[in-house]
Each structure stands twice: as C-alpha cells, then as structure tokens.
C-alpha positions as CSV (number, residue, x, y, z in Angstrom):
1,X,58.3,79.2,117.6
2,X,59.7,78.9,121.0
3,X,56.7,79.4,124.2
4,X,55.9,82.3,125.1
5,X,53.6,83.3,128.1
6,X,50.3,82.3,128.7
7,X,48.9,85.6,128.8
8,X,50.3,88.4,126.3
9,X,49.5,92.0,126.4
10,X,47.7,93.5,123.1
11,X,48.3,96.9,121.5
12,X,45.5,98.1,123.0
13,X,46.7,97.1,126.5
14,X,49.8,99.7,125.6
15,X,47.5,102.8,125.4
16,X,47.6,103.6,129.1
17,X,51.6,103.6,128.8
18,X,52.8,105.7,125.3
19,X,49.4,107.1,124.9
20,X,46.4,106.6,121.8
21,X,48.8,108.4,119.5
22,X,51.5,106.4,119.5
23,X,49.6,103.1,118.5
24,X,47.3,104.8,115.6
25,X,50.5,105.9,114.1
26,X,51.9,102.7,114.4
27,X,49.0,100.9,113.1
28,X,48.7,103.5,109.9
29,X,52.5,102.3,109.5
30,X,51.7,98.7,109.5
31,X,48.8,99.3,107.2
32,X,51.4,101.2,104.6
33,X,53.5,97.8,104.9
34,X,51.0,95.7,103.9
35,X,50.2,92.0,104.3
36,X,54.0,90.8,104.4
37,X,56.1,88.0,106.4
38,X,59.0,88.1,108.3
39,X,61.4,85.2,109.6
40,X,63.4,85.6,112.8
41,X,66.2,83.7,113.6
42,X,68.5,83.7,116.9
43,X,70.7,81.4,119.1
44,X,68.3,80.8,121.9
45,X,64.4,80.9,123.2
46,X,65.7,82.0,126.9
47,X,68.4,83.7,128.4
48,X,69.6,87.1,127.4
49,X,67.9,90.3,125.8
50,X,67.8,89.2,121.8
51,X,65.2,86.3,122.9
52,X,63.5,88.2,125.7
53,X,62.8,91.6,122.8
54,X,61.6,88.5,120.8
55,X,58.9,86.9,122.8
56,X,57.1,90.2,122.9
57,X,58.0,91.5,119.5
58,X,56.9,88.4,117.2
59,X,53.2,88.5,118.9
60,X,52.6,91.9,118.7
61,X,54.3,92.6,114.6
62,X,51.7,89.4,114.2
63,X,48.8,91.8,115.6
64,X,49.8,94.3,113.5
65,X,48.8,92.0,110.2
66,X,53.0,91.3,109.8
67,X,53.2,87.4,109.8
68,X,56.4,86.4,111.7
69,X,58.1,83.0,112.5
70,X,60.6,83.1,115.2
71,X,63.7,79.9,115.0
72,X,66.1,79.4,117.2
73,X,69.3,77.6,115.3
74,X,70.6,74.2,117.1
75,X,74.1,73.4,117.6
76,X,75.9,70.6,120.3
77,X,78.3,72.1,122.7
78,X,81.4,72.5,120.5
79,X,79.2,75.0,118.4
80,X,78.1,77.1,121.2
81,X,81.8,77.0,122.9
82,X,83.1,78.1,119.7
83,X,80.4,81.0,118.9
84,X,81.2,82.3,122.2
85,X,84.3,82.3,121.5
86,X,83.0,84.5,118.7
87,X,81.5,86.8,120.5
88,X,84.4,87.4,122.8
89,X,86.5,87.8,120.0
90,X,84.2,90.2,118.3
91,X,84.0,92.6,121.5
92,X,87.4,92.5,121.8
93,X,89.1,89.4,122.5
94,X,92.5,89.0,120.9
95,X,92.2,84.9,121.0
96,X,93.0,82.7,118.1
97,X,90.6,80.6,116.5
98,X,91.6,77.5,114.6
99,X,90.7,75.9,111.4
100,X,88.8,73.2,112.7
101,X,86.5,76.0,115.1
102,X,85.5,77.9,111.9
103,X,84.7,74.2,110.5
104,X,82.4,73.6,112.9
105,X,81.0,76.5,112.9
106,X,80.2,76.3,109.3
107,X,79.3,73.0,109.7
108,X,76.5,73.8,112.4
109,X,75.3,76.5,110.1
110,X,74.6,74.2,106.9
111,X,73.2,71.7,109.1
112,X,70.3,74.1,110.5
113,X,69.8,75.9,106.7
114,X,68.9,72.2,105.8
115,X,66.4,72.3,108.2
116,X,64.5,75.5,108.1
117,X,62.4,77.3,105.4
118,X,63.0,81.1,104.3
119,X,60.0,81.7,102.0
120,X,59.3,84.6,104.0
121,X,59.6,88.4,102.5
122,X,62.4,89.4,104.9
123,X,64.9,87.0,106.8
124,X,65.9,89.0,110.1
125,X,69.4,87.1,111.6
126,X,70.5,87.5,115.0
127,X,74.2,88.0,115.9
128,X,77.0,86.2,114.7
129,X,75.5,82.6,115.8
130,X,73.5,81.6,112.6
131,X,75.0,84.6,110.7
132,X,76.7,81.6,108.2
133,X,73.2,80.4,107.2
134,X,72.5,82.9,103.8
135,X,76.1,80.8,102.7
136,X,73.2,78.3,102.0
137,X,70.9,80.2,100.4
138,X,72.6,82.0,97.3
139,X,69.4,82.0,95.1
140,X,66.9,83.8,97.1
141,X,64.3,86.1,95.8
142,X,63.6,87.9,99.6
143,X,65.4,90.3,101.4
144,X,68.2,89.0,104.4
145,X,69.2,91.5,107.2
146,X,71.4,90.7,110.0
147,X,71.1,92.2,113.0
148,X,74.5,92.6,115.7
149,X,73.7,93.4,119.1
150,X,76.6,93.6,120.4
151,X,79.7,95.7,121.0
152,X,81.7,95.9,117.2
153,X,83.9,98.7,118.4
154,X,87.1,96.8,118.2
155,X,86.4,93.4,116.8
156,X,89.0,90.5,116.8
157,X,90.8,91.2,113.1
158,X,90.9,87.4,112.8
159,X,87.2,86.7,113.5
160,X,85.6,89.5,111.9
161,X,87.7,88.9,108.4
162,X,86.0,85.4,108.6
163,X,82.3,86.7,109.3
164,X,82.7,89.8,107.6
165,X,82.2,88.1,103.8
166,X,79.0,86.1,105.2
167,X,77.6,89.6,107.0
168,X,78.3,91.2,103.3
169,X,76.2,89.0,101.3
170,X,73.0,89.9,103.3
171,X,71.1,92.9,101.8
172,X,71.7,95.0,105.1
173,X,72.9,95.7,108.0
174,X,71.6,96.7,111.6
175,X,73.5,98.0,114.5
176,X,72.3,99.9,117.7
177,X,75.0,101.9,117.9
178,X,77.6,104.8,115.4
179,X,79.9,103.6,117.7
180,X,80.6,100.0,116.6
181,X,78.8,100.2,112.9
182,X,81.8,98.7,110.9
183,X,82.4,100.0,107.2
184,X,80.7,97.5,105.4
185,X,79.8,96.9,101.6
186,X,76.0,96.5,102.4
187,X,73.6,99.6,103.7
188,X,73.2,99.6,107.4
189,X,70.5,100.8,109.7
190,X,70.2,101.8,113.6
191,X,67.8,101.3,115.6
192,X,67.8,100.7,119.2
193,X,66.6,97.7,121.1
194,X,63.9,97.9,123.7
195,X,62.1,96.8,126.9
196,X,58.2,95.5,127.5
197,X,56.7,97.6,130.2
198,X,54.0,95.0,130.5
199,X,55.5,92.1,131.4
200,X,56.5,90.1,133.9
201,X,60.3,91.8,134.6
202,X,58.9,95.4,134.0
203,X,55.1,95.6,135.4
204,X,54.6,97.3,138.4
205,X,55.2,95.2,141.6
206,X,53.4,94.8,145.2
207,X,55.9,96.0,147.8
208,X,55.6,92.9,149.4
209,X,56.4,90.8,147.1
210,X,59.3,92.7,146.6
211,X,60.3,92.1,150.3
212,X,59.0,88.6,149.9
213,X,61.8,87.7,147.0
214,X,64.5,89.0,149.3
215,X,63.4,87.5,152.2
216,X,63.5,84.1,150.2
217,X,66.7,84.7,148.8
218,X,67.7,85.6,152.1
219,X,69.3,89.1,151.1
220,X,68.8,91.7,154.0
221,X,67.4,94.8,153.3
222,X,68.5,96.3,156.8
223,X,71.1,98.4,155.0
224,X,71.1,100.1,151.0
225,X,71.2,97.2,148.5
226,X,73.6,97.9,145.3
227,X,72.7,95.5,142.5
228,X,74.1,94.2,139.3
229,X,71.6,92.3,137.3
230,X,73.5,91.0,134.3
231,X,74.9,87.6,132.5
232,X,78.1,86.4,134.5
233,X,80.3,87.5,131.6
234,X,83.8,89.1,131.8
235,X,82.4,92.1,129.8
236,X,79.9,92.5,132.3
237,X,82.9,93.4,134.8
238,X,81.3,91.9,138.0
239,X,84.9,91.5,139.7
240,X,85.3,94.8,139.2
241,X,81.6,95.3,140.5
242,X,82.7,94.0,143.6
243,X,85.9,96.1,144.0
244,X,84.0,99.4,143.3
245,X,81.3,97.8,145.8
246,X,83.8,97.0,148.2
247,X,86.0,101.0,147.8
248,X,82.2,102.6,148.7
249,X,81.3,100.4,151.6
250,X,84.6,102.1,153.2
251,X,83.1,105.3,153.7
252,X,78.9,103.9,153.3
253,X,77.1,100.8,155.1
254,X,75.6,98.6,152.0
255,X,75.0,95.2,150.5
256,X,76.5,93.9,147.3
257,X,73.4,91.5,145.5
258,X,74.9,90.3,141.8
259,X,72.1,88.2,140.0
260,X,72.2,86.7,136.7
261,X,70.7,83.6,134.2
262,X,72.8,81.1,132.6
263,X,71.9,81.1,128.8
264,X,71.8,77.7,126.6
265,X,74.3,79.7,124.5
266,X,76.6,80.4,127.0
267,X,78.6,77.9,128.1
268,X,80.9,80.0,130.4
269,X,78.7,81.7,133.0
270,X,79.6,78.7,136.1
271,X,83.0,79.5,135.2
272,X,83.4,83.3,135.8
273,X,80.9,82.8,139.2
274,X,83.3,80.6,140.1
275,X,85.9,83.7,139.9
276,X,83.3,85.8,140.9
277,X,82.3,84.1,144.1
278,X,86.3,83.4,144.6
279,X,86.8,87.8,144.7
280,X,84.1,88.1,146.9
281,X,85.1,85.6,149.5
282,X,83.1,85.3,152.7
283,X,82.3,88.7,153.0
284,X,78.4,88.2,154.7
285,X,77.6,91.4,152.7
286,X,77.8,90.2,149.0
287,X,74.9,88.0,147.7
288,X,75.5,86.0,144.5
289,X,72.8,84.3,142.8
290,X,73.0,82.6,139.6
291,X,69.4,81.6,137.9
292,X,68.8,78.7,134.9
293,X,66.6,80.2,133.7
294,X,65.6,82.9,136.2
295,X,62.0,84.1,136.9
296,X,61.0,87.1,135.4
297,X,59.1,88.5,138.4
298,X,61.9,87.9,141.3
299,X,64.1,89.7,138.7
300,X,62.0,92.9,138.2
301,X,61.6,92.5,142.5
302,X,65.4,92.5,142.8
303,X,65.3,95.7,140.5
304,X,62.9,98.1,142.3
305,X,64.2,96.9,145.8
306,X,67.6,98.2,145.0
307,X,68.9,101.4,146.1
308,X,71.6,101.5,143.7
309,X,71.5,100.1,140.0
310,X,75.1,99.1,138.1
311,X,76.0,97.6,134.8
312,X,79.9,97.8,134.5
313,X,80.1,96.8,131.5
314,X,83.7,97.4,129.7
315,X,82.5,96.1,126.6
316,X,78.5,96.1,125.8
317,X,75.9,95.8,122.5
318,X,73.1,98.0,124.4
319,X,72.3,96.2,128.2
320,X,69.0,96.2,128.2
321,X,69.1,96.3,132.2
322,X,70.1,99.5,132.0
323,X,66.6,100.6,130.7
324,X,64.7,98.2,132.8
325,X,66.5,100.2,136.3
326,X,65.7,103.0,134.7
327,X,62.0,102.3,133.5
328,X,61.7,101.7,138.1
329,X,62.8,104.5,138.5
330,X,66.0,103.2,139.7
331,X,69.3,105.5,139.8
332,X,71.8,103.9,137.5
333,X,75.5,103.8,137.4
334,X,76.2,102.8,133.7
335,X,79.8,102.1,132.2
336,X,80.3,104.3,129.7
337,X,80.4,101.5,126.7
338,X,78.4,100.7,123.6
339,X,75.0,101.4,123.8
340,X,75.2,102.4,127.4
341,X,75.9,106.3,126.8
342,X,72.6,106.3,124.7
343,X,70.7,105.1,127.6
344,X,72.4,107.4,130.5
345,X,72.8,110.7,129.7
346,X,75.7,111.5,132.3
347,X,74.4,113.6,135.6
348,X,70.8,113.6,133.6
349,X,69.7,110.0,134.0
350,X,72.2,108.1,135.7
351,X,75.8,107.6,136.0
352,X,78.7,107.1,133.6
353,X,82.0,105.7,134.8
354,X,85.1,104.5,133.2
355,X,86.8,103.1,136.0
356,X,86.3,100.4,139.2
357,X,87.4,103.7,141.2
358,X,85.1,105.4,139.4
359,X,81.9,102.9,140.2
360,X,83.2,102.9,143.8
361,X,82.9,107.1,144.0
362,X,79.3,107.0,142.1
363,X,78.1,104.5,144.3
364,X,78.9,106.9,147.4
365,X,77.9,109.5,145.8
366,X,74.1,108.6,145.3
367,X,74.0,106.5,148.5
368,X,74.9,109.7,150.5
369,X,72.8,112.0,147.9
370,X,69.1,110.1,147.6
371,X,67.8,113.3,146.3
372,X,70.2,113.3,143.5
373,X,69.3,109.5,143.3
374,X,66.0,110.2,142.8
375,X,65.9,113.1,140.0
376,X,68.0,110.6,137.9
377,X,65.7,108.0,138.5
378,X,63.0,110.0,137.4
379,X,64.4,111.7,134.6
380,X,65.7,107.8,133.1
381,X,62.1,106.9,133.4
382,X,60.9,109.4,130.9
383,X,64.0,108.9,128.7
384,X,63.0,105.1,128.2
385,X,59.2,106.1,127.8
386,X,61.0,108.2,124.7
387,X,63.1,105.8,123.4
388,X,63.5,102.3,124.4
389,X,60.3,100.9,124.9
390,X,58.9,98.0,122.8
391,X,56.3,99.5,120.6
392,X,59.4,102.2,119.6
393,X,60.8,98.9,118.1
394,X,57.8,97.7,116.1
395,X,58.1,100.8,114.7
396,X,61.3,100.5,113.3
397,X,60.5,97.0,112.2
398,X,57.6,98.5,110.6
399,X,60.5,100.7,108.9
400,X,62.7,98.4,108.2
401,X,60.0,97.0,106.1
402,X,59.4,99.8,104.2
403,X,62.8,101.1,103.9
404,X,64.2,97.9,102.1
405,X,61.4,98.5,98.8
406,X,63.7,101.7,98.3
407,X,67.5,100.4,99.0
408,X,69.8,102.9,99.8
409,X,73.7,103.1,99.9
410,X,73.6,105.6,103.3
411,X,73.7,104.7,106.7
412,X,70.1,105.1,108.3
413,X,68.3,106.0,111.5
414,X,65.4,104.3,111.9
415,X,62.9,106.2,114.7
C-alpha cells in the first residue's frame, strides 16, 4: 500500500464534524457487511483526487472491520503517454490511437495482473489505467467493479469501443455522474466522490500561516487574489482562466495565483505551463506555481487566502477543488461541466459559467459584491457537509458491498 501520513484521524475524531449519528449508522452498516475484503487498484499513490480519496478511505473502511489493500499499477513512460492519451480521448479528444498504443497498453496491463493478487471479495479498479487487468483474470470467483472518475459525456468513439468490452466484463459499473453514465451491458452505480475535512488540505488553518505561504511564494495579498487550484490540464481551461482573469481586472484591481501538482501519471503538465506561462506573459499580477508533489498544507493556505475560487473546467469527472473552496467557505466560480453542477448549485453555492466571458463577469461580480461572496460561501459549506464529505463515501462503499449480494439490472444511487 502506498504511505500514508503519519498521523491519521479515526472515526471517532469525525464526531465533532457530521455529528454521533452519522458514525453509529455507518458503523451498524459495516456491521451488516460483515468481515469482508476489498482490493483497490489505481494509477498512482500521489497526485490528483482518486489517490488523495484513497489515502483516507483505505484506513478508515479498515477501522470499520472491511480489510482493504490499495495497489497502484506500474507502467514506463510509453504507458502512461499512451493512457493519457486515453483519458483525453475519453473526455473528448478526437485523436487517433494506433495499433501499437493499444499493444502497449495491453501489454502493461498483463504485466501488472502477473504481479498482483485478487483473492479479495471485491476488486474496486480505478479509471481507464489498469481497467485491462480483469482480461487476465477470466476465472474469478469475487466480484470486479470499475470505477470512472472522469467526464464520459462524449467519449472518443475509437477509444471507448476498445475499452468498452474490458469495462463490460466487470460485474458493475460506477460513475459520479447521469450525465456521462454510458449504456452499458453491466449494472451501474453513482455515487459521488469526496473530501477529508481532517486533513492536511482541508483542516482549519492559522491565519498566519496562511499569510506566511504567500509571503514565501512571494504572492502579494495587497489587492483580491483569484485562484485556480487544479492539474495543468487543457480540460482544466487555465488559458482561459487567465483571459476571464485578465476581462475582470479591466473594471476590478486583482491578482491571478494558478497552482497545481504534476502527477506520475501525467506526463503533460510542464507542457501546457509552458503555454500557460507563454498567455500570461510578464504581467507582475499573475502567479504560476507548479508543485511535484505539492504540500498539502500550502495548498489548503492558498485556498482560504483567496478571495475568489475558479475551476474552469470545460470537461471534468467531479473536481474535487470545487468542494475543498467550498468546505472554506470560499465563493466559487464553477464551469458548468460533469460533476461540477452537483457541487454548485447556480446563485445558491457558487457560480456556474459556460464561457471565458462568462468567468471574467462572475469574477467582477463577487469581487464588487463580498456579501453575495459570502452567502455562497456559506451556503457551499453546508452543501459539502451534506454531500461530499469522506465518511458519505464509506457509506456508499459500505453499500456497494451490500448491494452486489443482490445484483440488479437498474441503474442505482448509492447515498
């Protein structure tokens, strides 16, 4: 299993945050499941919200009497070129694969299934990465679910008739959003992923050492601070974050910061900085950072000393940035893509655009309105209390569990 932190929260320590309730019910649920086993399997132990919802989610399912193992695949860099390539493709992306990609691909795949066990009662797959590896495994006894985080709405035909006969042999499906649940031959669950108030990127923060992290960064805070805290990923839009940044400075004094991590699975993130840091020129006013890996405390410091919260996303699985602005409090300006809409309810708790003109007008609009910027910070706070916080997701693990001893053809909602 990949490290986690030194020090890891308990249930118990979650009391004070969803209330006594919430726990008991979840721990009668785990009860109800029984003494099973789980095996998780992703792309990578850092970087990005699948392995971040991991680290806190393996620990606490094990408190709960649920034994789970947690692998990350291995692959060289053709592998992980190629599986972004994937991804890009599956959000969208009208690029051509060749032969020799889907090879390799496959050939990554068989290798790591060599490698691993899968004795456990339920086989939980991460994205399209090691979504290949049940090819290996035709005689199993257990239950395989794969799980797509991201944005299905209008996959790449080419790509998804590849993966789509691999995703069809596992015993379900889960997606986090209607709107990019492909018809598929298997059942298929929702459920939404989910946030850790307790640790280090979401626990509550001195005020001076959130002016310390700017001040080391050196990023003024003499003037509103807009922020975009996000992978350096063309779906993440951040040219366009700079254009809507650079329409609202026009008629309101601000700073642009853009911060993100470069994941071992994504081998593109210098690239579009390069771009990024090209658009924005030498304008003294934007602040690019890019971390590898970042630290978990300077990002939740960058996130409560903003003024202004974006994620422009034009194609997106669920951005769980969006919930961590909005669990601080934080008014957010949210493209209105994948499992964004679930997150900001529009003129309730943040901000939906469709547009860089758009994103330049909300900007304005809550920079010259902070009491309108603070009611949707407020009201985002209790919405991810509701929905999006990490015990909700044991919960519908705890489900998922249970809901796989009775199979059913339907699409369900796990809450």
């Amino acid at each position: 299993m990949p490290k986690t932190a030194t020090h890891m929260p308990s249930l118990s320590d979650y009391v004070d945050v969803v209330g006594p309730d919430i726990i008991e019910e979840l721990t009668i649920l785990a009860a109800h499941a029984g003494a099973r086993s789980i095996k998780m399997v992703n792309s990578t132990a850092v970087g990005g919200g699948v392995a971040e919802m991991l680290h806190r989610v393996v620990p606490l399912l094990t408190e709960l009497g649920i034994r789970v193992e947690w692998d990350v695949i291995e692959g060289n860099d053709r592998f992980f070129e190629v599986t972004k390539s994937f991804h890009n493709a599956l959000q969208g992306n009208p690029l051509q694969l060749s032969d020799d990609d889907f090879a390799a691909y496959l050939d990554c795949n068989e290798a790591n299934a060599r490698k691993m066990d899968f004795d456990q009662d339920l086989v939980v797959i991460h994205d399209p990465q090691p979504a290949a590896l049940i090819a290996f495994h035709e005689h199993r006894a257990n239950r395989w679910v794969w799980r797509c985080h991201i944005d299905m709405s209008h996959p790449n035909p080419q790509v998804w008739d590849f993966l789509k006969p691999y995703v069809e042999r596992y015993d379900a499906a889960i997606f986090s959003s209607a709107l990019f649940s492909p018809q598929l031959s298997v059942p298929q669950f929702r459920f939404f992923p989910a946030i850790d108030p307790l640790d280090d990127k979401n626990r509550p923060l001195d005020d001076d050492y959130v002016e310390g992290v700017f001040e080391k960064y050196a990023v003024p805070r003499d003037k509103p601070v807009v922020t975009q805290i996000s992978r350096y990923d063309p779906w993440k839009d951040p040219i366009g974050v700079i254009r809507a940044f650079k329409m609202a400075r026009k008629y309101v004094d601000c700073r642009l910061l853009l911060v993100g991590d470069k994941a071992a699975d994504d081998p593109e993130s210098e690239k579009i900085v390069e771009r990024v840091r090209a658009e924005a020129g030498d304008d003294p006013d934007i602040h690019i950072l890019l971390f590898s890996p970042s630290v978990a405390t300077e990002i939740n410091a960058f996130q409560r000393g903003a003024d202004v919260i974006l994620q422009k996303s034009i194609r997106e699985g669920f951005a769980l940035t969006v919930s961590e602005a909005l669990w601080k409090r934080r008014p957010v300006i949210g493209g209105a893509v994948g499992g964004i809409p679930a997150q900001i309810i529009d003129g309730h708790t943040g901000l939906l655009v469709h547009s860089v003109e758009g994103a330049g007008l909300a900007i304005r609009s809550l920079l010259h309105r902070p009491e309108t910027a603070r009611r949707l910070g407020e009201n985002g706070h209790q919405r991810v209390k509701d929905e999006f916080l990490i015990i909700k997701n044991l919960k519908r693990y705890v489900l998922l569990l249970l809901a796989l001893d009775t199979p059913s053809e339907q699409t369900r909602l796990l809450r």
